[in-house]
C-alpha angles and dihedrals in degrees: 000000000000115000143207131192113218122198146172160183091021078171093197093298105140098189101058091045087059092042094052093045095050088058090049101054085040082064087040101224114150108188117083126180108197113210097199144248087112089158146041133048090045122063108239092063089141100052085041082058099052089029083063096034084063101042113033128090100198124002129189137216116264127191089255093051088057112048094039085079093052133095103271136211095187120082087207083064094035081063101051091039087065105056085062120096118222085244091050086055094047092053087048088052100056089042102128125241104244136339124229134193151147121264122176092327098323138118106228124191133179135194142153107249106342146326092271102045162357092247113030095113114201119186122210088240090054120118115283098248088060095047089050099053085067084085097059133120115242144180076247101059130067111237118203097169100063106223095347111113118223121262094214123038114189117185146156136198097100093068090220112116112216143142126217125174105216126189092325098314130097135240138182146141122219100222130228122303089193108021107032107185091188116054123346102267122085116252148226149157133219133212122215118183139103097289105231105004115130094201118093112254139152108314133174147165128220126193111203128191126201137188127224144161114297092165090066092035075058100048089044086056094044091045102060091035090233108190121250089037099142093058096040093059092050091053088050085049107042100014084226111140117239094241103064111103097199 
């Protein structure tokens, strides 16, 4: 079977890159598809950026990615925003919107959030017709298949890693690798099947967790006093997002 590792929202966190990228080549497995988010709420948004750049087959375009490269009002994004060369923006920029292809008879396709746009969050808890219209063909996919919806939709952008198998078709998101909301390891799924091949075969979808070392995600971020540090720790910890009041 051939594989393919799929990751994303490294959000700038170095040592769970590495930590994500080190299980990878242990399973040797040579092919990665990024789903976005590479920069913001970590500090190393800038080595995250060439690490991917090396490593990564195909990477998509995540809200962060996005807006990075934006004019900003807040001094937390102006920060960020800093640690970026123009070069490193550029490549953000030209990141696509989703990637399509066959596997073992399925049509498989990857964005960041969902089909319409960079910021249109669905939760695996949302209603079923949202969830639904995630499989839906749009001016922003590509695709390939003319009319045909796809049979497997990945994406990232909630940083809570699930599967759900949904009139007939498949979804799942792949998690977070840098900011888990779910439980405390970095996170990641990985694709076996025969890659472009239209006839069914043998197809299947592993999640993988792996532990790393929040202590030393958390003293990057002290050292260099990287703004927002109190709530990104509590999201490394607890893997709570900030935003929940309760």
């Amino acid at each position: 079977m051939d594989k393919i590792a799929v990751i994303s929202d490294i959000h700038g966190n170095l040592p769970a890159l590495e930590a994500v990228l080190a299980d990878i080549q242990q399973r040797d497995i040579h092919r990665i598809i990024c789903l976005g988010d590479l920069v913001g709420k970590g500090p190393d948004s800038s080595k995250v950026i060439d690490i991917i750049k090396e490593k990564c087959e195909v990477t998509v375009m995540g809200n962060w990615d996005d807006f990075i490269t934006k004019p900003a009002e807040f001094e937390a994004l102006k920060w960020h925003q800093k640690k970026l060369s123009s070069a490193q923006e550029a490549y953000l920029k030209e990141l696509p919107f989703s990637v399509e292809f066959m596997m073992s008879g399925k049509l498989i396709r990857m964005f960041h959030a969902s089909p319409r746009s960079l910021y249109d969050r669905i939760q695996p808890w949302d209603s079923l017709e949202k969830r639904l219209s995630l499989f839906a063909n749009t001016e922003y996919t590509e695709n390939i298949k003319g009319s045909r919806e796809p049979d497997v939709i990945c994406y990232g952008d909630v940083h809570n890693a699930f599967i759900q198998h949904i009139k007939g078709k498949t979804l799942c998101n792949v998690g977070s690798v840098g900011n888990p909301l779910d439980l405390p390891q970095a996170s990641y799924l990985i694709l076996g099947g025969k890659d472009q091949d239209e006839s069914p075969s043998s197809f299947s979808i592993q999640f993988v967790r792996i532990p790393y070392d929040i202590e030393k995600a958390i003293e990057l971020a002290r050292a260099v006093e990287m703004p927002d540090f109190e709530p990104y720790v509590q999201e490394l910890k607890t893997a709570r997002y900030r935003g929940l009041k309760n």
